[in-house]
PDB file with one MODEL, atoms N, CA, C and O in Angstrom:
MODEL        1
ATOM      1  N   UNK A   1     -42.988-109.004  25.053  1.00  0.00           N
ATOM      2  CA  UNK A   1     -43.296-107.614  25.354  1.00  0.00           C
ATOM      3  C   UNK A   1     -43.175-106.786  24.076  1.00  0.00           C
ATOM      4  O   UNK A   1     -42.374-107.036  23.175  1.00  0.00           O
ATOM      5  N   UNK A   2     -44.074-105.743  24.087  1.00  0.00           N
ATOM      6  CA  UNK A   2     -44.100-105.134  22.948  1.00  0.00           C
ATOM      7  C   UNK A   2     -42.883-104.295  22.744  1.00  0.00           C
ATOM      8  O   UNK A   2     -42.386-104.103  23.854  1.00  0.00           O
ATOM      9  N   UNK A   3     -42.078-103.619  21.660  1.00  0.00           N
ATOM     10  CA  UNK A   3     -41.340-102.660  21.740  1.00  0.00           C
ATOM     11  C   UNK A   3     -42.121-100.909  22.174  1.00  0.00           C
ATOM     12  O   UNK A   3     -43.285-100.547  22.006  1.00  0.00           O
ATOM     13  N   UNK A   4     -40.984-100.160  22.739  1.00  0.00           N
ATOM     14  CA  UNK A   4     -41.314 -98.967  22.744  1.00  0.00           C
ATOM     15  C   UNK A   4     -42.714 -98.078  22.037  1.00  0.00           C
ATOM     16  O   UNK A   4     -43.653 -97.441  22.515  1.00  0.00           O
ATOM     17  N   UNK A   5     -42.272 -98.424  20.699  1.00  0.00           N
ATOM     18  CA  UNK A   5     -42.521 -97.584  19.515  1.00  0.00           C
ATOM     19  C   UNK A   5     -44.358 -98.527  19.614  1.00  0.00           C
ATOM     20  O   UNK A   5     -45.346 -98.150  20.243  1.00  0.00           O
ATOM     21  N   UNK A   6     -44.273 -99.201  19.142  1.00  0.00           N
ATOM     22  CA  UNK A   6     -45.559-100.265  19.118  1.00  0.00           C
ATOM     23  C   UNK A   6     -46.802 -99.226  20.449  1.00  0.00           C
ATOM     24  O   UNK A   6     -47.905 -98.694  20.329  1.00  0.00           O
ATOM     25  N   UNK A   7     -46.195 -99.328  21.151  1.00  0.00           N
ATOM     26  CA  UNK A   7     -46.780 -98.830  22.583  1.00  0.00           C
ATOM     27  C   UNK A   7     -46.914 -97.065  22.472  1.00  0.00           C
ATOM     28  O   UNK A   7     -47.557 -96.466  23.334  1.00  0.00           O
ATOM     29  N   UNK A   8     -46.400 -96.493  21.600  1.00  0.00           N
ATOM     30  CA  UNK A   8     -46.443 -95.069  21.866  1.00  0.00           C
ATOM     31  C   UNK A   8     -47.790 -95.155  20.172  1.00  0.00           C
ATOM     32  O   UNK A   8     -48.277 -94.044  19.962  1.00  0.00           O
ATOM     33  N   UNK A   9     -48.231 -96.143  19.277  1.00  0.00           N
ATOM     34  CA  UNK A   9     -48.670 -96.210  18.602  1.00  0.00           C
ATOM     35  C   UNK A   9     -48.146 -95.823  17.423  1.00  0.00           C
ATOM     36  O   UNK A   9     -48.827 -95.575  16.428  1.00  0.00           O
ATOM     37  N   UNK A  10     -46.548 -95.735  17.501  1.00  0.00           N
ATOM     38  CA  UNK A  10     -46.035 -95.382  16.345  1.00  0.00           C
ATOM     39  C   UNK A  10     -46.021 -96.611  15.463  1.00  0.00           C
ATOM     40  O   UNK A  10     -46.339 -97.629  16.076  1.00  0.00           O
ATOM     41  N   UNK A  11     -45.728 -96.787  14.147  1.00  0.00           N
ATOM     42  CA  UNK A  11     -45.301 -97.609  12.995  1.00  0.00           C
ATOM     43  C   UNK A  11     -43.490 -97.959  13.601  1.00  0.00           C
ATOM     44  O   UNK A  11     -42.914 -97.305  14.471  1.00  0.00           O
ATOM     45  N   UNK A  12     -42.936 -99.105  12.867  1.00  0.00           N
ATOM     46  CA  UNK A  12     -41.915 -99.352  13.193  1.00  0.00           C
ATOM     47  C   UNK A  12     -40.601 -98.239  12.732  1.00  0.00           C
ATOM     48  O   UNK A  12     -40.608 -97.876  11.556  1.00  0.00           O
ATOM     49  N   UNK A  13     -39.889 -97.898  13.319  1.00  0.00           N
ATOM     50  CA  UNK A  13     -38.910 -96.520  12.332  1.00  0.00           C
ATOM     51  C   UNK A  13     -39.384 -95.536  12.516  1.00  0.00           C
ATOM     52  O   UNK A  13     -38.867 -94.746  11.727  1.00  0.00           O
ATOM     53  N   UNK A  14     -40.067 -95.075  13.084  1.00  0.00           N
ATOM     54  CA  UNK A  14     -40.581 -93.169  13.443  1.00  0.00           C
ATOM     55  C   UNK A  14     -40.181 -93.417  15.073  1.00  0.00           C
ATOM     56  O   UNK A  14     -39.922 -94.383  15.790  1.00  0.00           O
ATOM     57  N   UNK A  15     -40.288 -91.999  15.207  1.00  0.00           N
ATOM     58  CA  UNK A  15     -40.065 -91.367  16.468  1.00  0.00           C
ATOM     59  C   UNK A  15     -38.616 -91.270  17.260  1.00  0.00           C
ATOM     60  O   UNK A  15     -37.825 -91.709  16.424  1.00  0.00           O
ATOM     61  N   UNK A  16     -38.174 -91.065  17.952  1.00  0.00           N
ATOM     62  CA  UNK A  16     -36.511 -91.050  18.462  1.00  0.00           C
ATOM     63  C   UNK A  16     -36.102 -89.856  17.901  1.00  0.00           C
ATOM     64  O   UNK A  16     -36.772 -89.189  17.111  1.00  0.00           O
ATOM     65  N   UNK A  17     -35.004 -89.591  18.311  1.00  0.00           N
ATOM     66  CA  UNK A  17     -34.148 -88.424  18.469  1.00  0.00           C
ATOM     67  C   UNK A  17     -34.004 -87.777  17.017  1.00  0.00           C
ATOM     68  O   UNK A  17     -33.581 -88.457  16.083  1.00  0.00           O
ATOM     69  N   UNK A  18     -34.286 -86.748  16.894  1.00  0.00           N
ATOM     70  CA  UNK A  18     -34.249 -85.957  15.895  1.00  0.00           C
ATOM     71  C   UNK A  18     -32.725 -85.011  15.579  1.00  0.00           C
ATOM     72  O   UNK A  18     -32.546 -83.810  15.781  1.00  0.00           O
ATOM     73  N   UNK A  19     -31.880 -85.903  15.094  1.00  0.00           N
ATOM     74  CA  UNK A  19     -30.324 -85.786  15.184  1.00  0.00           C
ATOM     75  C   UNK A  19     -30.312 -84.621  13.930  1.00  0.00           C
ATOM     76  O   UNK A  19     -31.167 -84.771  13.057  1.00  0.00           O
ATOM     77  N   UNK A  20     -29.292 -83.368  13.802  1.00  0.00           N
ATOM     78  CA  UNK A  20     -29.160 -82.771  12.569  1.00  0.00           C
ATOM     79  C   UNK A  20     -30.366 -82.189  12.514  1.00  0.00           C
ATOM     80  O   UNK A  20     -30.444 -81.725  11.377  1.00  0.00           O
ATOM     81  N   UNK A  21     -31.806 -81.842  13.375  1.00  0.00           N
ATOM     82  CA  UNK A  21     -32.815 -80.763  12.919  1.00  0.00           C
ATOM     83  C   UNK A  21     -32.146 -79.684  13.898  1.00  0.00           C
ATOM     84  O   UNK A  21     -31.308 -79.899  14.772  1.00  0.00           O
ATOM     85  N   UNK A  22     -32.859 -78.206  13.444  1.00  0.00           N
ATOM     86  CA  UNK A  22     -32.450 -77.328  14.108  1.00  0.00           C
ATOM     87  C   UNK A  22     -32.149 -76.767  13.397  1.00  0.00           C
ATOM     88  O   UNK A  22     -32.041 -77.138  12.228  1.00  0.00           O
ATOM     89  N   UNK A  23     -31.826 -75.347  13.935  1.00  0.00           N
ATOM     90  CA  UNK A  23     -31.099 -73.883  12.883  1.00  0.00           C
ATOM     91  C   UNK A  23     -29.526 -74.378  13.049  1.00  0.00           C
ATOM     92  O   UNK A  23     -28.961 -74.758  14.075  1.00  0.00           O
ATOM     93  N   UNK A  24     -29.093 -74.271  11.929  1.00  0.00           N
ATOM     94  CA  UNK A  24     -27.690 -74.379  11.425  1.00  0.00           C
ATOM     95  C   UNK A  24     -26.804 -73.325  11.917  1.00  0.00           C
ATOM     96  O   UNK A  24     -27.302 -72.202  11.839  1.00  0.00           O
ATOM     97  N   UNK A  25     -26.000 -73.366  12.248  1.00  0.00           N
ATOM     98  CA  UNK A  25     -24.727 -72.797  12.252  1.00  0.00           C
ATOM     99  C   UNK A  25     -24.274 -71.626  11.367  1.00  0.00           C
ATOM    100  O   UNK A  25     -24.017 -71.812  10.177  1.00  0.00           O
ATOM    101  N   UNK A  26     -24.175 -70.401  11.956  1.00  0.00           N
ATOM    102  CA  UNK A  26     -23.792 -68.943  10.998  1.00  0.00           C
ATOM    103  C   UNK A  26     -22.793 -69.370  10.172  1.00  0.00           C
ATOM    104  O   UNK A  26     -22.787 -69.277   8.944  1.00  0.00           O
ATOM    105  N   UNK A  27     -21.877 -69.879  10.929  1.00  0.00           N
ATOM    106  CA  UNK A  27     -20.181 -70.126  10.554  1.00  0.00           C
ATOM    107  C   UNK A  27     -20.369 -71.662   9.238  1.00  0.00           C
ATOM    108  O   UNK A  27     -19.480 -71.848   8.408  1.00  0.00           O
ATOM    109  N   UNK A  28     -21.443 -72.444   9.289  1.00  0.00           N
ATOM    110  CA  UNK A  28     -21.475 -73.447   7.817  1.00  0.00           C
ATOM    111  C   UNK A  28     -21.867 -74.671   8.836  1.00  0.00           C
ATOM    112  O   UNK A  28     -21.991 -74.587  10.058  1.00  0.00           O
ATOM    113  N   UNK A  29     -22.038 -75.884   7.973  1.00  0.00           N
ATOM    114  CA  UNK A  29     -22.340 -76.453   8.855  1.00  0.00           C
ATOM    115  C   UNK A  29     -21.180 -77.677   9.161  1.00  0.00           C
ATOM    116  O   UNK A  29     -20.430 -77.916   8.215  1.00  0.00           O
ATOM    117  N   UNK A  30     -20.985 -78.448  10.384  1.00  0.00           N
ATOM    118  CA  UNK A  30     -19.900 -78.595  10.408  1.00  0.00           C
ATOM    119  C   UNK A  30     -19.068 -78.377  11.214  1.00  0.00           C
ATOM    120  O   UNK A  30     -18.419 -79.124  11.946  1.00  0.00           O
ATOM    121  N   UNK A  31     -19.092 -76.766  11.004  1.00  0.00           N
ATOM    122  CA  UNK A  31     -18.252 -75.810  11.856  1.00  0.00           C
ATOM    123  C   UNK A  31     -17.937 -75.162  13.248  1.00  0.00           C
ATOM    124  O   UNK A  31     -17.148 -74.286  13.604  1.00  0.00           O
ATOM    125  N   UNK A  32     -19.437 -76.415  14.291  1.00  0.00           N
ATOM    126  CA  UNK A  32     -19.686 -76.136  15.146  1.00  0.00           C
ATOM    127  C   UNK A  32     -20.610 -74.832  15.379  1.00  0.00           C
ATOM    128  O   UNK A  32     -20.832 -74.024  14.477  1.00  0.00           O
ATOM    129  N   UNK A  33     -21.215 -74.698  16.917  1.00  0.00           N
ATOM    130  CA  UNK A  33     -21.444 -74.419  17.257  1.00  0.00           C
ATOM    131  C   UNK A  33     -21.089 -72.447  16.952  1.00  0.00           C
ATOM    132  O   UNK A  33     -19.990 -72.070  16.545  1.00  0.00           O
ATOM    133  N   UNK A  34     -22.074 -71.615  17.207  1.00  0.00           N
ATOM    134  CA  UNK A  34     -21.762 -70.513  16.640  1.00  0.00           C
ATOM    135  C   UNK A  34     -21.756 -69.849  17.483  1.00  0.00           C
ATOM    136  O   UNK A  34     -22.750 -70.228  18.103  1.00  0.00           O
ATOM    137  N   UNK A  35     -20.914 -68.265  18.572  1.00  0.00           N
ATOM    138  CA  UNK A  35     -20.884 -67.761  20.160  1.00  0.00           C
ATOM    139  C   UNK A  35     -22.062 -66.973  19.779  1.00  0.00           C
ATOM    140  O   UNK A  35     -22.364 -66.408  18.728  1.00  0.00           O
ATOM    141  N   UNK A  36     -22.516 -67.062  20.661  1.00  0.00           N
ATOM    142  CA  UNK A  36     -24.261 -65.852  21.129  1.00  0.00           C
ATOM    143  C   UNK A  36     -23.678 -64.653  21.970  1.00  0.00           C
ATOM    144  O   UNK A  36     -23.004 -64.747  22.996  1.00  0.00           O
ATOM    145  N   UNK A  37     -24.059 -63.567  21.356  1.00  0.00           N
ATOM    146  CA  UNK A  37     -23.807 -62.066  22.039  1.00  0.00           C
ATOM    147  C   UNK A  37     -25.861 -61.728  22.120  1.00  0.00           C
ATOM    148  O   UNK A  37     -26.753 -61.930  21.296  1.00  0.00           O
ATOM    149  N   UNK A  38     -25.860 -61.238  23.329  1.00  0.00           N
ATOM    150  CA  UNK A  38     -26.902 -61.076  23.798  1.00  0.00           C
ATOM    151  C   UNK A  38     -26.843 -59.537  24.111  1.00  0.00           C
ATOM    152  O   UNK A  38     -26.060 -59.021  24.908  1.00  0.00           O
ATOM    153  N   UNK A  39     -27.627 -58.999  23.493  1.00  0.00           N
ATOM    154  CA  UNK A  39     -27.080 -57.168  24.058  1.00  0.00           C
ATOM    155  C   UNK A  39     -28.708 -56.262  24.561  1.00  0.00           C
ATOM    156  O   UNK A  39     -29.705 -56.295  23.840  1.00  0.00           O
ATOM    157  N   UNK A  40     -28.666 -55.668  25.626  1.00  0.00           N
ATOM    158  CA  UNK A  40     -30.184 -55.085  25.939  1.00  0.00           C
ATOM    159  C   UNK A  40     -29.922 -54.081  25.785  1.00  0.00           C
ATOM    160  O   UNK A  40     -28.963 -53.369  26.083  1.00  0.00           O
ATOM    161  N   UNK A  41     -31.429 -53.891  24.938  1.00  0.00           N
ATOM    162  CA  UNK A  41     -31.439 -52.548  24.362  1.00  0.00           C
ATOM    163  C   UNK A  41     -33.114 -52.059  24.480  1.00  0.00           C
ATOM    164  O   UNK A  41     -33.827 -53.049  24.638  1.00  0.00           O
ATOM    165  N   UNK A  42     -33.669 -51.128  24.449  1.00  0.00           N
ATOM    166  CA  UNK A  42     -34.832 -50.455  24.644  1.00  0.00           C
ATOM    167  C   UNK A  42     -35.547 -50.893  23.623  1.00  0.00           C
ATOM    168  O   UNK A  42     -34.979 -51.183  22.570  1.00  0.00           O
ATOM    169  N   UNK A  43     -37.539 -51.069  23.833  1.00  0.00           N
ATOM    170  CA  UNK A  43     -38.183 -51.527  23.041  1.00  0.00           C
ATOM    171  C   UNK A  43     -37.877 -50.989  22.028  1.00  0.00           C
ATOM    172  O   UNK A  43     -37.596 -51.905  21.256  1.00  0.00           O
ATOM    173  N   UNK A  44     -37.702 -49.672  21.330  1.00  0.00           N
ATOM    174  CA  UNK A  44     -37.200 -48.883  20.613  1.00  0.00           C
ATOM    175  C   UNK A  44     -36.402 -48.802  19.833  1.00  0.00           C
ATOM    176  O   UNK A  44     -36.615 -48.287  18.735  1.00  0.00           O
ATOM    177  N   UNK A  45     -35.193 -49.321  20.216  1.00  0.00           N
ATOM    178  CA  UNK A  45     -34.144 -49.498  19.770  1.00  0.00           C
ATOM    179  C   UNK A  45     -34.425 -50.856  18.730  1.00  0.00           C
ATOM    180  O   UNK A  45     -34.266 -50.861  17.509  1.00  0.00           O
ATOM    181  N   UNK A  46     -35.004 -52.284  19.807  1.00  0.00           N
ATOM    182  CA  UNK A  46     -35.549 -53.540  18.841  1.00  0.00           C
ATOM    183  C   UNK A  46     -36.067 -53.414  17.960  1.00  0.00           C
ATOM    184  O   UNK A  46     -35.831 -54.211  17.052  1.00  0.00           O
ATOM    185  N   UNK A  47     -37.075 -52.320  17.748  1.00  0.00           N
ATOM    186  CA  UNK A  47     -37.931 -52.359  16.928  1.00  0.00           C
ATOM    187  C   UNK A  47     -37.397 -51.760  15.481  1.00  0.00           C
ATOM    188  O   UNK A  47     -37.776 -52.062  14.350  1.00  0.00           O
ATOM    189  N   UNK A  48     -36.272 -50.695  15.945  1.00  0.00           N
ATOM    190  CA  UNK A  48     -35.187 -50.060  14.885  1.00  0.00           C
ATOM    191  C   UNK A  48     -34.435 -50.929  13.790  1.00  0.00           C
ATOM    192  O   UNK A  48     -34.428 -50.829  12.563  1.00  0.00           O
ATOM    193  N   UNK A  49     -33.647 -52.035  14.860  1.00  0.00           N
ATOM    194  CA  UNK A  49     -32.941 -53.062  14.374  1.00  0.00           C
ATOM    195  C   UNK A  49     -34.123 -53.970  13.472  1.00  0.00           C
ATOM    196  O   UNK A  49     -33.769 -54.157  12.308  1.00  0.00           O
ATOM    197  N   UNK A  50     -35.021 -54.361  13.718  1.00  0.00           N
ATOM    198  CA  UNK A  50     -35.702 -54.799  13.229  1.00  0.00           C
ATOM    199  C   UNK A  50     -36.118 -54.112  11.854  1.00  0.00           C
ATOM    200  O   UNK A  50     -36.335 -54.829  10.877  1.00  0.00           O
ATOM    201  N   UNK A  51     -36.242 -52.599  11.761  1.00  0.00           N
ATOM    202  CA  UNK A  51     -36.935 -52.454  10.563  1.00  0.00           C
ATOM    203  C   UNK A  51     -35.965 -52.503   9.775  1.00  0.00           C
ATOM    204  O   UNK A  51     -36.250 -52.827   8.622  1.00  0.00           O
ATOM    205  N   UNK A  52     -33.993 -52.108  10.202  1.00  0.00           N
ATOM    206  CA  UNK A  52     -33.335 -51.806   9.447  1.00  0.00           C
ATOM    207  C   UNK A  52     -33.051 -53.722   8.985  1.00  0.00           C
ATOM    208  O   UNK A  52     -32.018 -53.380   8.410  1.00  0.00           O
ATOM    209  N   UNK A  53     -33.061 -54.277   8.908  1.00  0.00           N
ATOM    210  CA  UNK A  53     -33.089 -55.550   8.611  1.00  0.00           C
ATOM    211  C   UNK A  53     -32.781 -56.827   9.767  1.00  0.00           C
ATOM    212  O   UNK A  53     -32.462 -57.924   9.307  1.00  0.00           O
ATOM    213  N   UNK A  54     -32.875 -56.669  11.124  1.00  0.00           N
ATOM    214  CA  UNK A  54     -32.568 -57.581  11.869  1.00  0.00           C
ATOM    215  C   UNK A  54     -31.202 -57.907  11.909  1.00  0.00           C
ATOM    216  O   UNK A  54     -30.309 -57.137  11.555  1.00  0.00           O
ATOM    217  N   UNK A  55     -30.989 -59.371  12.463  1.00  0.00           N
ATOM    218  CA  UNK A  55     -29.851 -59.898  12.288  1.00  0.00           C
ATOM    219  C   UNK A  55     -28.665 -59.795  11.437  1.00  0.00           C
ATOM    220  O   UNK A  55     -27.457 -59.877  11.656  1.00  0.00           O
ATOM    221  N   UNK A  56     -29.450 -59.569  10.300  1.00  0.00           N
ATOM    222  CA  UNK A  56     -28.614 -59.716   8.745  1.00  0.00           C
ATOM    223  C   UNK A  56     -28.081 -58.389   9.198  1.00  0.00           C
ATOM    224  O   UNK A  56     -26.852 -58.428   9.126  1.00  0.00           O
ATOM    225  N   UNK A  57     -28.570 -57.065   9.698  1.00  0.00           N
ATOM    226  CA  UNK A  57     -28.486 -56.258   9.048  1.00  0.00           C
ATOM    227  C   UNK A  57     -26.851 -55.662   9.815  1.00  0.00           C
ATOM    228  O   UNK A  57     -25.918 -55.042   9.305  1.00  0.00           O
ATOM    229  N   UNK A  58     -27.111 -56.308  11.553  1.00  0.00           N
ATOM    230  CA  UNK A  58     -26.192 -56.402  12.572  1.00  0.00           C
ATOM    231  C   UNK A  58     -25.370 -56.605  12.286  1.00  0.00           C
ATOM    232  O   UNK A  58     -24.484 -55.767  12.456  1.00  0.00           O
ATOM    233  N   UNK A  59     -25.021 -58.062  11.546  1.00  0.00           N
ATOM    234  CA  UNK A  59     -23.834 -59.074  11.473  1.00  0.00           C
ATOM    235  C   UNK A  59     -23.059 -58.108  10.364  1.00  0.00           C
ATOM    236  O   UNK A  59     -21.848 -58.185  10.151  1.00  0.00           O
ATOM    237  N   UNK A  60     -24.153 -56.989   9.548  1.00  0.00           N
ATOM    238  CA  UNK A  60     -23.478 -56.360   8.196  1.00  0.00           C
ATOM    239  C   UNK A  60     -22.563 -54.995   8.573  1.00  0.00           C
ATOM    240  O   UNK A  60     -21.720 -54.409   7.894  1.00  0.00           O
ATOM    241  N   UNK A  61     -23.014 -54.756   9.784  1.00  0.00           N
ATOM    242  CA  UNK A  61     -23.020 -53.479  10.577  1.00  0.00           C
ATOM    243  C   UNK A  61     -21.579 -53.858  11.140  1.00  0.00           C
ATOM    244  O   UNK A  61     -20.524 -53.239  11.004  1.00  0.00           O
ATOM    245  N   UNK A  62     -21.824 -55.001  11.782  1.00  0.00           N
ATOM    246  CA  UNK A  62     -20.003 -55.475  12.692  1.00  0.00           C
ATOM    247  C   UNK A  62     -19.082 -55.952  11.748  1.00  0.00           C
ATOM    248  O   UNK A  62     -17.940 -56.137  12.168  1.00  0.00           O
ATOM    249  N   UNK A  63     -19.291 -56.169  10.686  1.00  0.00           N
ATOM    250  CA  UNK A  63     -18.183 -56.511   9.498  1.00  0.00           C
ATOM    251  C   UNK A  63     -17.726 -55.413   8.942  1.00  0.00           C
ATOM    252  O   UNK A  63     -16.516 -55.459   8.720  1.00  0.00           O
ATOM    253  N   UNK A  64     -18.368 -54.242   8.575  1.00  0.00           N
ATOM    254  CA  UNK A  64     -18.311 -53.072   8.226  1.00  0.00           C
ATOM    255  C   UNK A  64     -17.315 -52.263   9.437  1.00  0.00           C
ATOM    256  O   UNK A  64     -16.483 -51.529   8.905  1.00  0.00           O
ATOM    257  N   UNK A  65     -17.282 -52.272  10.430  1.00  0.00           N
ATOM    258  CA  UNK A  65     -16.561 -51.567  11.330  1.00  0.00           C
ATOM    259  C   UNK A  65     -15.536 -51.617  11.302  1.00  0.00           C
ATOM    260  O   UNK A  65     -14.865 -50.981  12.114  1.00  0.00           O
TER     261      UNK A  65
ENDMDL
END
């Protein structure tokens, strides 16, 4: 019987779990997993955060406090 991979038309060594891709970790890497604050706010408001620099500009905003 053929293997898996043979049958999906891959070459031998490609395909399977893509271990370590993904966006990294705020905190380094390593360091686990990073907590998600989710906050609703008016199209308006997104679009604010956004011009003032996004994310970066947030994370600069709550260190500052």
């Amino acid at each position: 019987m053929k293997n898996l991979q043979t049958l999906k038309g891959l070459p031998p060594g490609f395909g399977g779990a893509g271990h370590g891709q993904g966006r990294k970790s705020v905190s380094g890497v390593g360091a686990g997993k990073s907590p998600v604050l989710r906050v609703v706010v008016s199209q308006a408001q997104k679009d604010k955060v956004a011009r003032l620099g996004g994310v970066v500009w947030v994370r600069k905003m709550i260190d500052a406090a």
